[in-house]
C-alpha positions as CSV (number, residue, x, y, z in Angstrom):
1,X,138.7,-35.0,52.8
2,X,138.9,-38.8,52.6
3,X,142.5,-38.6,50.5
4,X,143.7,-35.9,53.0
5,X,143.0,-38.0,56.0
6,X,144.8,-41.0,54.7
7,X,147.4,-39.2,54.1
8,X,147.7,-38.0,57.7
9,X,147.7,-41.5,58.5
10,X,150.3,-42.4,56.1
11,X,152.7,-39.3,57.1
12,X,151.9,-40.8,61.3
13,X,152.7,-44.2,60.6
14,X,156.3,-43.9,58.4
15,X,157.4,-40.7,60.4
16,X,156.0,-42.0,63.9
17,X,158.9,-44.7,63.9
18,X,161.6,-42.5,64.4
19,X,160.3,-39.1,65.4
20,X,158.3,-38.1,68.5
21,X,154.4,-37.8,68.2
22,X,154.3,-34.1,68.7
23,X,156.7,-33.4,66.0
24,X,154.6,-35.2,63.9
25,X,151.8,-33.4,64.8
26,X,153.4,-30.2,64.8
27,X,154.9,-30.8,60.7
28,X,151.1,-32.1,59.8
29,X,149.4,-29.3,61.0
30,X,152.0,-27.6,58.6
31,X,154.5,-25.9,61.1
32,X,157.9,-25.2,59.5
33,X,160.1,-25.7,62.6
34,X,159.5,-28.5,64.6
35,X,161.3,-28.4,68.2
36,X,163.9,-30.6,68.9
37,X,164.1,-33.3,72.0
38,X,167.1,-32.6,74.0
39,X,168.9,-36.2,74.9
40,X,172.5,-37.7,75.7
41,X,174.2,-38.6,72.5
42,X,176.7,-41.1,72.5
43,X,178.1,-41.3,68.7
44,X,180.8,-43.3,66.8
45,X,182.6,-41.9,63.8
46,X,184.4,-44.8,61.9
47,X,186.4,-44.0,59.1
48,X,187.5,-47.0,56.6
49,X,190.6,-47.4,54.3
50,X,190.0,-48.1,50.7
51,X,192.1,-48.0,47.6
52,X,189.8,-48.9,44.7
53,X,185.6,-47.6,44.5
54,X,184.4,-51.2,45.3
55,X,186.4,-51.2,48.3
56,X,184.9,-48.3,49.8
57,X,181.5,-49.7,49.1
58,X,182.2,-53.2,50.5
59,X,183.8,-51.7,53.6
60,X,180.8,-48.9,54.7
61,X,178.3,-52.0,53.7
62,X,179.8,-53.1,56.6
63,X,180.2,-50.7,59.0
64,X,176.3,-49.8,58.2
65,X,175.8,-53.6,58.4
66,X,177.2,-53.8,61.9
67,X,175.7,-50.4,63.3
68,X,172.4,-51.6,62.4
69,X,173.2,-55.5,64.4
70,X,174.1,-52.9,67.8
71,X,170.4,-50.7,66.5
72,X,172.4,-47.3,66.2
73,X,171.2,-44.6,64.1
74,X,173.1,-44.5,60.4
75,X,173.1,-40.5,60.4
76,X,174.9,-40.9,57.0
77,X,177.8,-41.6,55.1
78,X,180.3,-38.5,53.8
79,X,183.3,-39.4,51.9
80,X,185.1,-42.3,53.7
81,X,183.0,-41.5,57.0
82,X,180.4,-43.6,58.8
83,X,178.6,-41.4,61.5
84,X,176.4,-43.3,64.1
85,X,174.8,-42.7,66.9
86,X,172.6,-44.0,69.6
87,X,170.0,-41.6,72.1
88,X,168.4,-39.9,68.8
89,X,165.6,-42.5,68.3
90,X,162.8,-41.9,70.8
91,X,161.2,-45.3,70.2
92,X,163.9,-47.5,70.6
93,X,165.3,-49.0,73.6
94,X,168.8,-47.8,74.6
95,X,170.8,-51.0,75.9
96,X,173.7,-49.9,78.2
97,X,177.0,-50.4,76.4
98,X,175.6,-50.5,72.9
99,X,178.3,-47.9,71.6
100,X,181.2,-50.1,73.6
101,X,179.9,-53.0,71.7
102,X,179.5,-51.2,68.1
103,X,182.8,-50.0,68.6
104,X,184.7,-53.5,69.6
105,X,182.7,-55.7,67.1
106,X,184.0,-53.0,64.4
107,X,187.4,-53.3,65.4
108,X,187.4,-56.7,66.2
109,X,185.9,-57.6,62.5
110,X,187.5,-54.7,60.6
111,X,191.0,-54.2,62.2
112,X,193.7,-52.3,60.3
113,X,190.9,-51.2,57.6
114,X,189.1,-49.1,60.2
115,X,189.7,-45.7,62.6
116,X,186.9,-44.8,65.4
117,X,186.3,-42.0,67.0
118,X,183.5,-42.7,70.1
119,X,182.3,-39.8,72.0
120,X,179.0,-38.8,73.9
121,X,177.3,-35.4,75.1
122,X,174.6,-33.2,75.7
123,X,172.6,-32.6,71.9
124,X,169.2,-32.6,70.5
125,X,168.0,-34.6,67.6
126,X,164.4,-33.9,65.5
127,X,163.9,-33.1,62.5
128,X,166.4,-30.1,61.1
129,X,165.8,-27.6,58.0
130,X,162.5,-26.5,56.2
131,X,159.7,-27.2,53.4
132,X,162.1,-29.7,51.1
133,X,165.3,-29.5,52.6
134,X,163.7,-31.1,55.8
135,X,166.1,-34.3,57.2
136,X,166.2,-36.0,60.6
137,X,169.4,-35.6,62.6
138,X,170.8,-35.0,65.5
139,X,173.5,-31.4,66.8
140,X,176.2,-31.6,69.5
141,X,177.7,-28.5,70.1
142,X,181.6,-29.2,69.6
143,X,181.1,-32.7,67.3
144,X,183.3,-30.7,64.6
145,X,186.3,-31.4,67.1
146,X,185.7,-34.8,67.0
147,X,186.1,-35.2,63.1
148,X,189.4,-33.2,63.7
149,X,190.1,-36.0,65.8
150,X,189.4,-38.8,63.5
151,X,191.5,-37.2,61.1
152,X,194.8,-37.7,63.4
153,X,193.7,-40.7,64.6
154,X,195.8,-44.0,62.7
155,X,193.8,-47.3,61.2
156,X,193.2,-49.8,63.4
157,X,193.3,-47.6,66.2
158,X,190.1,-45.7,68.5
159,X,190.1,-43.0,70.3
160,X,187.4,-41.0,73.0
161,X,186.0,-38.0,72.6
162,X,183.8,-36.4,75.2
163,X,181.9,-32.7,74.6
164,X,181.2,-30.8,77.2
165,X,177.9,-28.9,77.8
């Protein structure tokens, strides 16, 4: 009884950071789907150019270095791909412009070596999957289009994307 309340404890203190109380409540009392918060997400896709392993590692070190300086959400890294995002973490405070910011430092700093895609719209973020497989991440209907448009977009360049409802 002891063991299982500390536990509690333990599961409300690292998940209560980043995830809404009731959704913590609603996975401890053992609930498989927990709802989502609906929310304005403004993202930033940033794609950097490498030629050799430890260049790709130096090179997202920093992009993850200078998304975490403007506080935006790392949702993870795939391939040469850096996806942020900011209005997904319902304990921090959202500072106007944060994205504009991210998005000048990183070409300001990375230049040539670096292609951005910044976009916003309506989503949800929570915690996604089941049992295991359980992550926390946020869904825009439509954010596929915007990789498609990283994808023609040239180094050293950004570009806007905006989703519609």
């Amino acid at each position: 009884m002891l063991r299982d309340h500390l536990e509690r404890r333990r599961v409300k203190k690292i998940f209560g950071k980043a995830v809404e109380s009731d959704v913590v409540a609603h996975l401890l009392d053992g609930k498989v789907l927990a709802p989502l918060t609906p929310s304005d997400i403004e993202f930033v896709l940033v794609s950097v150019r490498f030629e050799t392993p430890e260049q790709i590692s130096e090179m997202i070190g920093r992009v993850i270095e200078i998304c975490s300086r403007h506080q935006a959400f790392v949702d993870g890294v795939s391939g040469s791909v850096v996806v942020a995002a900011f209005g997904v973490q319902p304990h921090a405070t959202r500072k106007p412009g944060a994205a504009v910011d991210l998005v000048a430092e990183l070409i300001g700093e990375l230049r040539a070596d670096v292609k951005i895609v910044h976009g916003s719209g309506p989503g949800f973020y929570g915690c996604l999957g089941s049992g295991k497989s359980l992550r926390f991440s946020f869904v825009l209907r439509g954010f596929d289009s915007s990789l498609a448009l990283l994808d023609k977009t040239e180094f050293g360049t950004m570009q806007e994307f905006k989703l519609s409802a």
